[in-house]
N, C-alpha and C positions, 0 to 999 in steps of 0.2 A: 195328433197330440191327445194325450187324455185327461179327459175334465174330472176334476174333482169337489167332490161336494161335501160338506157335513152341515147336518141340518140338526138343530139346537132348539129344546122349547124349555121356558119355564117363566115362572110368574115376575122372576127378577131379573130375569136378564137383559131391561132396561131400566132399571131401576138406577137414580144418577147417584146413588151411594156407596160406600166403601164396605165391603170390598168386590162390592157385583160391580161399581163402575170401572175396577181395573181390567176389566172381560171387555169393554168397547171397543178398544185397536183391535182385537183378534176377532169379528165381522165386519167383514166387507158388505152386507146387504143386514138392515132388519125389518122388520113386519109386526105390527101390533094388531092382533086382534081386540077390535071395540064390539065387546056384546054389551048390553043392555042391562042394567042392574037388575030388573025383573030376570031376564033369563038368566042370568048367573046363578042368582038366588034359588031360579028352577032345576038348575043343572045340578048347582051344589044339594038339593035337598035329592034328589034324584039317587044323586053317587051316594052318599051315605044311607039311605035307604038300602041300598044295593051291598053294601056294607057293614049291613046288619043293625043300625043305629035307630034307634024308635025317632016318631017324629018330632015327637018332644027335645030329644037329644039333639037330634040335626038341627033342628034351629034353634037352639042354644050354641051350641058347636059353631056355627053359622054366623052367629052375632056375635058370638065373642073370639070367636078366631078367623074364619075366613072373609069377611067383610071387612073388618081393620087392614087386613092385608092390601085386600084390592084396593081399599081405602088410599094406604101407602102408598101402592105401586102407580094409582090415576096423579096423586098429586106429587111423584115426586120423580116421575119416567124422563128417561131421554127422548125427543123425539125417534120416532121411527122413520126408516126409509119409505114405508111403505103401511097405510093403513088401510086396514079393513072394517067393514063393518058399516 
């Protein structure tokens, strides 16, 4: 028999909201990766650096969009099957 697999990443796809929370039936397995709000913060300054964004920018960019995000996405996920970190 042959296995099939499709493997899915994004910031919202636990997220227990409409209309990401209509994508739950269609995984069978998920995984949350838990990194550390420091490293986030390092990785996110990192990408935009890489990006071309001064640092000044990046952490502006940073607090005002990408933080609210993860913000959102910590307090308001579905559990996952499986967590890491």
């Amino acid at each position: 028999a042959e296995t099939k697999f499709i493997l899915v990443e994004g910031n919202y796809l636990l997220l227990d909201e409409e209309p990401w929370s209509r994508l739950a039936p269609l995984f069978d397995f998920s995984i949350f990766v838990d990194v550390p709000r420091n490293e986030l913060e390092r990785r996110l300054m990192e990408r935009w650096h890489e990006h071309g964004r001064s640092e000044a920018d990046a952490r502006a960019w940073i607090a005002s969009n990408d933080m609210p995000n993860i913000e959102r996405v910590l307090a308001r996920r579905r559990a996952a099957d499986l967590v890491i970190g």
